[in-house]
C-alpha positions in Angstrom: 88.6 -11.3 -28.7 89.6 -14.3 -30.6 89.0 -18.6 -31.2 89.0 -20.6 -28.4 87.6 -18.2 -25.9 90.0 -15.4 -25.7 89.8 -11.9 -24.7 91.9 -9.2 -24.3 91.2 -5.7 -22.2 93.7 -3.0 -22.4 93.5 0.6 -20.8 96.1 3.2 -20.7 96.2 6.6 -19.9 98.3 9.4 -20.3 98.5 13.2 -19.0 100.7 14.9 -21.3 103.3 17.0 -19.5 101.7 19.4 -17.6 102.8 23.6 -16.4 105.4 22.1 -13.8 106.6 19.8 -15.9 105.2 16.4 -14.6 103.4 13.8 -16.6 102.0 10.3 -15.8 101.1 7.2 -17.7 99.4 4.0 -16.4 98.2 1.2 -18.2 96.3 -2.0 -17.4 95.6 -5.0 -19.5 94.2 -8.8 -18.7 93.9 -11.8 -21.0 92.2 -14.8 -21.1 91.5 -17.9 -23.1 91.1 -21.6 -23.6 93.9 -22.2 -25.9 93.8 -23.4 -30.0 95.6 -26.5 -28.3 93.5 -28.3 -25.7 94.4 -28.0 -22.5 96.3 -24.9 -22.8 94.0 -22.2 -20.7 96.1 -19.1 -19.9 95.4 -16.1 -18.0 97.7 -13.1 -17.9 98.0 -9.6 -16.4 99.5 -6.3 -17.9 100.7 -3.2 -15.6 102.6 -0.5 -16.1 102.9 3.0 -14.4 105.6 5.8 -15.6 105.9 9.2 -14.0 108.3 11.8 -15.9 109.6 15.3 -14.6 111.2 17.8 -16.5 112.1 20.6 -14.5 114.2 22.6 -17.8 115.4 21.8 -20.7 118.4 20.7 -19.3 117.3 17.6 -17.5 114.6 14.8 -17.7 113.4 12.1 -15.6 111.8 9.2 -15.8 110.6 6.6 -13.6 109.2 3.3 -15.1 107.5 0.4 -13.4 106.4 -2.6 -15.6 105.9 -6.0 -15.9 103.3 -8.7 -17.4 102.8 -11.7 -15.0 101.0 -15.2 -16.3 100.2 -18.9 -16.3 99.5 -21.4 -18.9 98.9 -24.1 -19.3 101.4 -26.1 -21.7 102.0 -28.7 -24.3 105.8 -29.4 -23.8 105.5 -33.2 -25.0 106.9 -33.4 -28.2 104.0 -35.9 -30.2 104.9 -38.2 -33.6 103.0 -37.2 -36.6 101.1 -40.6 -36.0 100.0 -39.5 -32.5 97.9 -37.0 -34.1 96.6 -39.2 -36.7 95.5 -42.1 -33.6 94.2 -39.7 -30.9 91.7 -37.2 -29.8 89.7 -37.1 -32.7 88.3 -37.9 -36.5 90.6 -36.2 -38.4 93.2 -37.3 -40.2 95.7 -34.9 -38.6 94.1 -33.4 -34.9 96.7 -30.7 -34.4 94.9 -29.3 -31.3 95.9 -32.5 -29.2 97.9 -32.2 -26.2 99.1 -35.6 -23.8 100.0 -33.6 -20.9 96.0 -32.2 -19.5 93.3 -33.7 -18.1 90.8 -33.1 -15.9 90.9 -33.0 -11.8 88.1 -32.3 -9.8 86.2 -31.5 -12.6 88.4 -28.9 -14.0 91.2 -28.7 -16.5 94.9 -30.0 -15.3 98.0 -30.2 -16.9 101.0 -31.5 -15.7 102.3 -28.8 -17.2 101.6 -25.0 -16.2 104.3 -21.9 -17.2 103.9 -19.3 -14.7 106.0 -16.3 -14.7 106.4 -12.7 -13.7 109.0 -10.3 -14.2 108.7 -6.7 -13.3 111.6 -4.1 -13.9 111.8 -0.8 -12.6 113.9 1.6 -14.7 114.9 5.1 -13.6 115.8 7.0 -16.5 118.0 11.0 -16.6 118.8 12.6 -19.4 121.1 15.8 -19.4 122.0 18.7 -22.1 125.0 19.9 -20.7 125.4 22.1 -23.2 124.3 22.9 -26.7 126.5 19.9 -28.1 127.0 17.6 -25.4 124.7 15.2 -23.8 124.4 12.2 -21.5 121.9 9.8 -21.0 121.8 6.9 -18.2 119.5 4.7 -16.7 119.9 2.5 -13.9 117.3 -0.7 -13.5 116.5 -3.6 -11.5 114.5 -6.7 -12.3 112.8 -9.2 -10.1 111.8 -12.7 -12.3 109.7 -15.4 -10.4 108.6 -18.2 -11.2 109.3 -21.7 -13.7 107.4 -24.5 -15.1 105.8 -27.7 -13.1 106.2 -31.5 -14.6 105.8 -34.9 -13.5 108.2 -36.5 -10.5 107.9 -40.0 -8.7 108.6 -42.9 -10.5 105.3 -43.4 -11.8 106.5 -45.8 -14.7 106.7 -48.6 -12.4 102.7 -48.6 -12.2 101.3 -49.1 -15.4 98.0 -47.2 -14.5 99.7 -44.5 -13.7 102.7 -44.6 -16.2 101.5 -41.9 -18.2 104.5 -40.1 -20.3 106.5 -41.6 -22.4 110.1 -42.3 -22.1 112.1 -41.8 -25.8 109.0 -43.5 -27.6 105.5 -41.8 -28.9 102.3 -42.3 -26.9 101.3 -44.2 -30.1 104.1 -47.2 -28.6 103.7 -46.1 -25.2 99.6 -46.8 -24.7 98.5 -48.6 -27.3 101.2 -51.5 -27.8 101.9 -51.5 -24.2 99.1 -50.5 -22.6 101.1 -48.3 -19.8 98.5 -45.4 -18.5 95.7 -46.7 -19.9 93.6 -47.3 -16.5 94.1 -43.0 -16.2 93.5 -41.8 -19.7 90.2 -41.4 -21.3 89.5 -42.8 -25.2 90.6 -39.2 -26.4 94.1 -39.3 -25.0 92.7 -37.1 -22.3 94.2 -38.3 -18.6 91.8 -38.8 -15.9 93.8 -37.2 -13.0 91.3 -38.2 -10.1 91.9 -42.0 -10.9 95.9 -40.8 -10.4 94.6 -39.4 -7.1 93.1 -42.4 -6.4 96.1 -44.6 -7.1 98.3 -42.7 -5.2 96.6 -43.1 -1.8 95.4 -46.6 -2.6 98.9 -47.9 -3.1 101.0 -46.3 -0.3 100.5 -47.3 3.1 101.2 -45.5 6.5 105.0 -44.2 7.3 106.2 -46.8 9.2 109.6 -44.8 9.5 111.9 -43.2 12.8 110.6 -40.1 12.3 107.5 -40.5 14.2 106.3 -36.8 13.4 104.7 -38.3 10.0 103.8 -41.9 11.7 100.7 -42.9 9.4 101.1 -40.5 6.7 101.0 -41.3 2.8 104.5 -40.4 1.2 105.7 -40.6 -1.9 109.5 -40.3 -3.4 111.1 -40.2 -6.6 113.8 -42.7 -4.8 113.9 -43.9 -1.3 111.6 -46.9 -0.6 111.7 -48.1 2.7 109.0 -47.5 5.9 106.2 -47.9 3.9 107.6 -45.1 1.6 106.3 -45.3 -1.7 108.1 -44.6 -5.2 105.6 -45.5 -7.4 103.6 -42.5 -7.3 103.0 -39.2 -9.5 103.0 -35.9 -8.1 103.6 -32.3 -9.5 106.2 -30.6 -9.2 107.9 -27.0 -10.4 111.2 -26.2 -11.6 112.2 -22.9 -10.6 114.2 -20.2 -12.8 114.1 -16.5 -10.5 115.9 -13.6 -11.1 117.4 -10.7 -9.5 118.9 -8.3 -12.0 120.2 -5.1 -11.4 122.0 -2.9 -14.1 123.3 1.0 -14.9 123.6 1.7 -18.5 125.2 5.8 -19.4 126.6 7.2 -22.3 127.7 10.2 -23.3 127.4 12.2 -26.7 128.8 14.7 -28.1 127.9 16.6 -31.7 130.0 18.4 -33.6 129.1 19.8 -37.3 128.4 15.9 -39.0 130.0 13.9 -37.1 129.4 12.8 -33.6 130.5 10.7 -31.0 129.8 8.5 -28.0 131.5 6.2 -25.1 129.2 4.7 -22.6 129.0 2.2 -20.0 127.2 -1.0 -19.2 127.1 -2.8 -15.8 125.3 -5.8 -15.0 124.7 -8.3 -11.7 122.5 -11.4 -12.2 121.9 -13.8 -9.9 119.6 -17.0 -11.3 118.1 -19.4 -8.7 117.6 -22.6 -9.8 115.6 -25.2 -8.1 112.9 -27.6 -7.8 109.7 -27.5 -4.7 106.8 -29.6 -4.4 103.4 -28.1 -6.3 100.8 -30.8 -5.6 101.3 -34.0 -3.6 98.1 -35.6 -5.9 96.3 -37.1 -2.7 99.6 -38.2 -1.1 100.2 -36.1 2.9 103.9 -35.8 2.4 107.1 -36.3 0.1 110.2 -37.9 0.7 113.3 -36.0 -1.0 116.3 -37.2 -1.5 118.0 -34.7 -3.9 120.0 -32.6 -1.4 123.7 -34.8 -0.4 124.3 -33.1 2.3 121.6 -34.9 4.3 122.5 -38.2 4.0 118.9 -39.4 4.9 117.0 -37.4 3.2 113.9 -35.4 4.8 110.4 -36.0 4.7 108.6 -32.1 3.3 105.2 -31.4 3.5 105.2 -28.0 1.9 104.1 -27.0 -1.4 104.0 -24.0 -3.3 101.2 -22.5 -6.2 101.9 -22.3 -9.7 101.3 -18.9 -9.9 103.2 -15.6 -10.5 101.9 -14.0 -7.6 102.0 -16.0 -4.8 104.9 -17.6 -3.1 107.2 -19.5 -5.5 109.3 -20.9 -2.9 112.3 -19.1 -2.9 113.0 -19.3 0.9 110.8 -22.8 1.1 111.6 -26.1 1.0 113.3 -27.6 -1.9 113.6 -30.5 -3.4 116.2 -32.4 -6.1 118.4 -29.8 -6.9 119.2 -25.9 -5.7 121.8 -24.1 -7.4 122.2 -20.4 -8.0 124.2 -19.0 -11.0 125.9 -15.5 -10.6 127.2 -13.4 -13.3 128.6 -10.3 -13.5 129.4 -8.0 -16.7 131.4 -4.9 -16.9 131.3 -3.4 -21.0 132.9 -0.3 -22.1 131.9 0.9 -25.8 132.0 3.6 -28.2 130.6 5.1 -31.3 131.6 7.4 -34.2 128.8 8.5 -36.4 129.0 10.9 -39.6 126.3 12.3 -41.7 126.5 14.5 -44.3 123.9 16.6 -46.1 124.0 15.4 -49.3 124.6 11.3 -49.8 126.5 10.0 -47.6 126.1 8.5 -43.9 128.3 6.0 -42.2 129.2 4.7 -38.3 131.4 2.8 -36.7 131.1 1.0 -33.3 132.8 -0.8 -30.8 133.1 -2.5 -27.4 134.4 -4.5 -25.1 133.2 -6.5 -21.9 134.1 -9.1 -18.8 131.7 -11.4 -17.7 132.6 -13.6 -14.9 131.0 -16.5 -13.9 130.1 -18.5 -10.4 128.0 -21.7 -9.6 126.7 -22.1 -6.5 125.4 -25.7 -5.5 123.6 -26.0 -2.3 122.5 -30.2 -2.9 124.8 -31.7 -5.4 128.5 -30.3 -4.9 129.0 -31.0 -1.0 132.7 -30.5 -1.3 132.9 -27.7 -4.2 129.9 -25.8 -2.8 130.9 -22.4 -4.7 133.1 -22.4 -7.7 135.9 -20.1 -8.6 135.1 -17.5 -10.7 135.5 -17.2 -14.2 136.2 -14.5 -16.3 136.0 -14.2 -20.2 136.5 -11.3 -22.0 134.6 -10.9 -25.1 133.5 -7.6 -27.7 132.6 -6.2 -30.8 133.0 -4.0 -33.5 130.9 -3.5 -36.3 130.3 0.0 -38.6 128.4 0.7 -42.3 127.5 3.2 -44.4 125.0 4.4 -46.5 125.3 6.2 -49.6 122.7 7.9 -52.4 123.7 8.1 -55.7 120.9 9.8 -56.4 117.6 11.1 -55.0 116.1 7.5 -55.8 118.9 4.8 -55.7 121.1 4.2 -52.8 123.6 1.3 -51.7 125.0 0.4 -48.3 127.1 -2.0 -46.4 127.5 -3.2 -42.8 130.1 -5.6 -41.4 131.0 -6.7 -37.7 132.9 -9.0 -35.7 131.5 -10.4 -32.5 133.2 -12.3 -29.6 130.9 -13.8 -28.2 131.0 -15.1 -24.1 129.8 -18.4 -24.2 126.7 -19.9 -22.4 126.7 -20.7 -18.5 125.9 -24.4 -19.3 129.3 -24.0 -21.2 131.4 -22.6 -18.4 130.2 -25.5 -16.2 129.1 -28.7 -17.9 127.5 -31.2 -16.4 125.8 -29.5 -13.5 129.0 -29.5 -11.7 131.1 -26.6 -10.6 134.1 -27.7 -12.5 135.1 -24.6 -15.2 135.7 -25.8 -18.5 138.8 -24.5 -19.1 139.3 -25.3 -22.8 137.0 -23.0 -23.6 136.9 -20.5 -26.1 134.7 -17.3 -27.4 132.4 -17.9 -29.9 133.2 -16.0 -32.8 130.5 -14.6 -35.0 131.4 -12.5 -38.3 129.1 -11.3 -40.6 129.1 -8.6 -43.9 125.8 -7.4 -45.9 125.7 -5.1 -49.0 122.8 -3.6 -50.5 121.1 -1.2 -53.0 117.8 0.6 -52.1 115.0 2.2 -55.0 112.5 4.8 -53.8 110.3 6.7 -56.0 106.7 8.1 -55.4 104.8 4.4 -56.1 107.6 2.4 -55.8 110.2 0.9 -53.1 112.9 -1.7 -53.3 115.6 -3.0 -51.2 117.8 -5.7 -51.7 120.6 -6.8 -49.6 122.8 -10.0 -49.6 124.5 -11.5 -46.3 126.9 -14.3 -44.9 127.6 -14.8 -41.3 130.3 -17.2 -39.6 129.4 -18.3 -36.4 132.5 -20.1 -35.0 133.5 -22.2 -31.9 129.9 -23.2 -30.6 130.2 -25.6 -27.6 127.9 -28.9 -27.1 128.6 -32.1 -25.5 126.9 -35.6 -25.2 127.8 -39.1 -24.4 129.1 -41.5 -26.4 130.0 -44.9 -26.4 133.4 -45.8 -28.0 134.7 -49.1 -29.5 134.8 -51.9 -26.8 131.8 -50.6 -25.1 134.2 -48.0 -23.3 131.8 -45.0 -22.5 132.4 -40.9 -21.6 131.0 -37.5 -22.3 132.6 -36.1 -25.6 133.0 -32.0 -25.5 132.6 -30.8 -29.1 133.8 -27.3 -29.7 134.6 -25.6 -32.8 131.2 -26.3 -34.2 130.7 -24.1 -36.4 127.5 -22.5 -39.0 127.5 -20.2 -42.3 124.8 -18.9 -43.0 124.7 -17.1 -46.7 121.2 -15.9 -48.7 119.5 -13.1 -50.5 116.8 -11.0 -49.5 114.4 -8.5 -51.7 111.3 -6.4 -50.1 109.0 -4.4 -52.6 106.4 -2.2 -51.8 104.1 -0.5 -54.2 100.9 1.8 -55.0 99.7 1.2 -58.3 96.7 3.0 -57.7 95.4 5.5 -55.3 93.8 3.1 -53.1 95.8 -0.4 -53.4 99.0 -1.6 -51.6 101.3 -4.1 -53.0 104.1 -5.6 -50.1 105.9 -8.5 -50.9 108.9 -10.1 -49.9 111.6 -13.2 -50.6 114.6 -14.4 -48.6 116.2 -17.6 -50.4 119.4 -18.8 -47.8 121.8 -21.7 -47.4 122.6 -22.2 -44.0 125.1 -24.9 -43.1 127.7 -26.7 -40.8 131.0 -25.6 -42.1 133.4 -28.4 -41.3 133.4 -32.1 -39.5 134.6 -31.6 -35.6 136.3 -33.5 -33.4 136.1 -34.6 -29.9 137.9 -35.6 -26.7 136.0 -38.0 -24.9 136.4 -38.2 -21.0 135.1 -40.7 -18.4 133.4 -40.2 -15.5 136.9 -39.6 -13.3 138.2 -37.2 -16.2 140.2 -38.6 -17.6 140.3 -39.2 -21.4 139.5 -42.2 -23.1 139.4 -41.4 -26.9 137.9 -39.4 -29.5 134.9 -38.6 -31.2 134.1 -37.2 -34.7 130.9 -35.1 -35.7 130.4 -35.3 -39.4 128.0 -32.6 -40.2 130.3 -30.6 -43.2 127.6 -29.3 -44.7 124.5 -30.5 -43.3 121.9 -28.0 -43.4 121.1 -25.9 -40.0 117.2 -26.4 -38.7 114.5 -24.9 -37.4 114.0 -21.9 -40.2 112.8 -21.5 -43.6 115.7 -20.8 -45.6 113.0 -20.1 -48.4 110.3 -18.0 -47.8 108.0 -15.3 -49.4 105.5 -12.7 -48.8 102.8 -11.3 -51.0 100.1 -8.8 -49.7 97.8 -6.7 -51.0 95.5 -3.7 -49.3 92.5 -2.7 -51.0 90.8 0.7 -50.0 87.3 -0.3 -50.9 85.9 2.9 -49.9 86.5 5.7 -47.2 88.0 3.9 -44.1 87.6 0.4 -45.1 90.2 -1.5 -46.1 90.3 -5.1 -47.0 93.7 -7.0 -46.9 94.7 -10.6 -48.2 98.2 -12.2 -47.7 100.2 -15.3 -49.3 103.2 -17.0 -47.2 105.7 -19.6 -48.7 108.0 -21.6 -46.2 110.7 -24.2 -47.6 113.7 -25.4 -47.5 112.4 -26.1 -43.6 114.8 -28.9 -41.7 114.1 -30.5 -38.5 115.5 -28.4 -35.4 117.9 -30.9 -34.0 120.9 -31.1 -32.2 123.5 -32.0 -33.9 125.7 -32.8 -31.0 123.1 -35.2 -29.4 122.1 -37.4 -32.4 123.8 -40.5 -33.0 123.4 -40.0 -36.9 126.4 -37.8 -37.0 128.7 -40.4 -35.8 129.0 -41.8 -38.8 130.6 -40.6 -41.7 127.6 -41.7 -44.1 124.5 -40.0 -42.6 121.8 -38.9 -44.5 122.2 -35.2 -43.4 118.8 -33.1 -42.0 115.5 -34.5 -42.3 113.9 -31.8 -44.6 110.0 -31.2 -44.5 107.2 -30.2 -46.5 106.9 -26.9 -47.7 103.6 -24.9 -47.5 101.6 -22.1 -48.4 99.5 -20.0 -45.6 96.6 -17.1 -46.7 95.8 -14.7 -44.2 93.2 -12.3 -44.5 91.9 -9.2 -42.4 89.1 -6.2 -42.8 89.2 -2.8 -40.5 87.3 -0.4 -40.8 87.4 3.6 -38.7 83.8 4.8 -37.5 83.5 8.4 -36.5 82.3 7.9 -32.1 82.4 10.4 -29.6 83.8 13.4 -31.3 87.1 11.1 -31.9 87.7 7.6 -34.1 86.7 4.0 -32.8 88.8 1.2 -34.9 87.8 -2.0 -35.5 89.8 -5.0 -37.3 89.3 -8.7 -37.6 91.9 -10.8 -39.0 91.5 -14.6 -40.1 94.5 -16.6 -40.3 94.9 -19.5 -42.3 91.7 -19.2 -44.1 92.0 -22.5 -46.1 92.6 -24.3 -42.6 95.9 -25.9 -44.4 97.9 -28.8 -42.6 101.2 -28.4 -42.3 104.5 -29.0 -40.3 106.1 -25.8 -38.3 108.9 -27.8 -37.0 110.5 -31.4 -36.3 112.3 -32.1 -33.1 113.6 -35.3 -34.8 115.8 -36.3 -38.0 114.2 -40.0 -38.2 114.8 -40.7 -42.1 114.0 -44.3 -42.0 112.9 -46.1 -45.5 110.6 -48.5 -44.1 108.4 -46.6 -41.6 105.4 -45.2 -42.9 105.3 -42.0 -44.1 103.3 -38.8 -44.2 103.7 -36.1 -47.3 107.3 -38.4 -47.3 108.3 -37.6 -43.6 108.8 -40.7 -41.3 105.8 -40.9 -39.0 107.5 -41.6 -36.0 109.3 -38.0 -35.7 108.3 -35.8 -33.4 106.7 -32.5 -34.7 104.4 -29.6 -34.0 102.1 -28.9 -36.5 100.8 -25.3 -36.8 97.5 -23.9 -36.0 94.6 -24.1 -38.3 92.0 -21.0 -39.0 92.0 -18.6 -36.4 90.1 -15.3 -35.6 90.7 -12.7 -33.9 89.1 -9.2 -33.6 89.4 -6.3 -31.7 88.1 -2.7 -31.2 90.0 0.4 -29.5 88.6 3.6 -28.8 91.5 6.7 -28.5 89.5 9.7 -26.9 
């Protein structure tokens, strides 16, 4: 159990492997909880049930069924640091708000609700053909369902139900303009009946030709005619199922210290993509639009639940877009491993693989339904070794070169099944050294890195002098990242436990890039130049530290206090989509405050039953500090007012304060 409501309940069993050789396990958990953030309740479901058979000790099977369905609710609107000083509470900084809930019907709503599940079946055989020579393989399928709901109709041309802002905070949005404000509460909170209410109270009757829905109240995100109406907020979900279906084998083979491997990995995904009405908010029907090939649209009535385990509207009606994505990957590899018995161990690995690439669009590519497919060769080949120079001091190295298969979004921009044929792998190479220290209180290891990551892909649209605009493809972006990390463990004394930990990085665009920029017909119309040589990459501390200790304060009961450091922390952005970069004078990444975090936890082990019951509660952020996780934004601007020296109009999360969390378990 833990804050704001939540509990956990795991149970798992297992038989051991019984006379014949057969063993089971099964295990079955549930969560729930209110959320630290409000409006984020959650409820979740664990399952998993393996059987094994070993008939000799020349073969082994395994069959494994698992999976971990859920729904939460969400806080995907990004909110400026002066939303949380101007909403939803007294405090100077309320880090639990969220603009996304409400209430409906008397119970908690958001606009926003994840829901997912994703069980995969594995069937695993392992085989000793002979003293020296084995082979493993497993063969798997996976079946993902479900996606995320969000807001559709053009509610922003009602202000009283214009509720999400548009490139602006809801500071802008409510309070200087007033749009929402008839369907929010004074917390921020939104009042989701009145939106009900509006709905139905502004749309008349379908006046329309098709006289199955004469009367009705529909809503669209477009079409406007019959009594159709546009300005209206409904629910609905973006899809993103699965299927996935894979064989993985290799086969070994030892011989005095060295041994060696080949294997194979196959791979067929197939990613449905698509959009289906959730809740029509008081409305009897919608009017889509989104699919081409009807050149009318059609008027659909049936919605779907944002749940894992119902009916997520794969064979349903779908609205705005419906595309599948289908890739396929073929990868060959192999391994060569020596170890001897004194000092020194090494390996070296290798592979190579095809993936090929199809878009299928069932609504927006009427004449290019199915694409060609594309096929991009990519691989690897990395190795180490290890060696002690004594019984306490050892050094080691690793190195490897990855081409890397770009991203589907890469293979087809723009939602269009149009291959990008200047495309390229992305080419990642990287090289650590390091010396290890063990003794019988003391343990050290320090290693130090760099990693290229070449020929990233990201594209935007620009508008060139004389107004002429296009979408400009930037490849060749490229990232170093280069640092220093040290981990110490020690044991003073009998009953303490020193750990503690620094990594100190520099992490940074490599080189300027530029682009060609294309109109909407294809055809080029200039260039475009990203300056970002040596900007600093986002979205992780490239300073941070760790200090904990473990105290032993008598048999069984321990008592454990931690210290975190984060900084050098700069705003996760993309550098591709923010104007900044286009000029050759930018001030670079927004960098944010550092901070320090103290954990603490207690567990104690009471005798029960004839076995051990455990019990631990930690505390997290015991000082309840406020601090910044991450900025979405790289506003840097001199006149705005500022917080710890960050522009208050970026967009950040903050992280949690305190938290609790406690738990028992029982092994009998």
């Amino acid at each position: 159990m833990g804050n704001d409501a939540y509990i956990k309940t795991i149970a798992g069993y297992n038989t051991g492997v019984n006379e014949n050789g057969w063993a089971t396990s099964v295990l079955l958990g549930r969560w729930t909880g209110d959320g630290y953030v409000d409006g984020t309740q959650g409820e979740g479901y664990t399952y998993l049930f393996s059987l094994g058979y070993k008939p000799s000790d020349v073969h082994a099977f395994n069959f494994t069924f698992t999976g971990a369905g859920q729904w939460h609710h969400q806080r995907s609107s990004w909110l400026s640091i002066r939303d949380y000083q101007n909403f939803g509470g007294d405090d100077d900084i309320n880090r639990k708000f969220n603009l996304d809930w409400g209430t409906k019907d008397g119970e908690e709503y958001n606009i926003r609700r994840n829901f997912y599940n994703k069980p995969i079946g594995t069937l695993n055989w392992d085989w000793n053909i002979s003293g020296n020579v084995s082979l493993s393989s497993s063969f798997y399928g996976s079946w993902g369902r479900g996606g995320g709901t969000g807001p559709r109709g053009n509610n922003f041309r009602n202000s009283d139900i214009d509720l999400f802002p548009f490139n602006i905070d809801l500071t802008e949005h409510l309070l200087n303009r007033g749009n929402g404000a008839a369907s929010r509460n004074a917390d921020g909170s939104i009042n989701f009946d009145n939106v009900v209410n509006v709905n139905r109270s502004t749309t008349a009757g379908y006046i329309g030709a098709n006289s199955n829905y004469d009367g009705l109240l529909i809503g669209s995100n477009g079409f406007r005619d019959d009594n159709v109406n546009r300005a209206v907020l409904i629910r609905r979900a973006s899809m993103n199922s699965h299927n996935w279906y894979g064989a993985i084998s290799n086969l070994k083979f030892e011989s005095n210290n060295w041994t060696y491997g080949v294997g194979i990995d196959l791979r067929a995904y197939k990613g449905f993509h698509y959009r289906a009405l959730n809740d029509l908010m008081g409305l009897d029907a919608y009017y889509s639009t989104g699919n081409r090939n009807l050149v009318n649209g059609t008027i659909l009535t049936e919605t779907i639940e944002a749940s894992p385990f119902k009916n997520t509207g794969l064979t349903s009606d779908k609205i705005d877009y419906y595309n599948i994505g289908d890739v396929r990957w073929t990868g060959f590899n192999g391994i060569v491993e020596y170890k001897n018995q004194q000092n020194l161990s090494a390996v070296l690995q290798a592979g190579i693989s095809n993936q090929g690439y199809k878009r299928i669009d069932y609504f927006d590519q009427t004449n290019n339904v199915e694409s060609d497919r594309k096929n991009i060769t990519g691989g690897y080949i990395k190795g180490g070794a290890n060696y002690n120079l004594d019984e306490k001091n050892n050094v080691f190295f690793n190195a490897g070169y990855i081409a890397r298969q770009p991203l589907f979004d890469a293979v087809f921009p723009n939602f269009a099944n149009v291959i990008n044929e200047d495309l390229e792998v992305e080419k990642i190479t990287s090289i650590e050294l390091g010396y290890g220290f063990r003794s019988n209180g003391l343990r050290v290891d320090l290693n130090l890195y760099s990693t290229s990551w070449n020929n990233r892909f990201d594209s935007n649209g620009v508008t060139l002098e004389g107004g002429i605009s296009g979408t400009a493809q930037y490849q060749g972006i490229d990232q170093l990242h280069q640092g220093v990390e040290v981990e110490v463990t020690a044991r003073p004394v009998d009953r303490l436990k020193l750990e503690g930990m620094m990594s100190l990085g520099n992490w940074r665009y490599k080189d300027d890039v530029v682009a060609s920029v294309f109109d909407d017909n294809n055809q080029q119309v200039g260039s475009s130049t990203l300056y970002i040589k040596d900007v600093k990459v986002g979205n992780a501390a490239q300073f941070t530290s760790y200090i904990s200790s473990k105290y032993e304060l008598f048999d069984r009961f321990n008592v454990d206090l931690s210290w975190r450091i984060a900084s050098d922390l700069y705003a996760d952005f993309n550098v591709a989509q923010d104007d900044t970069f286009l000029t050759p004078d930018n001030p670079g990444a927004l960098e944010l405050p550092t901070y320090n975090l103290f954990d603490l936890g207690v567990d104690y082990t009471f005798d029960f039953g004839g076995s051990n019951l455990f019990a631990r509660l930690n505390v997290n952020n015991i000082f309840d500090t406020v601090y910044i996780s991450e900025s979405n934004t790289n506003f840097q601007g001199t006149g705005a007012t500022l917080y710890k020296g960050i522009d208050d109009t970026n967009f950040v999360w903050f992280g949690f304060g305190t938290t609790w969390n406690f738990s028992l378990r029982y092994n009998f």
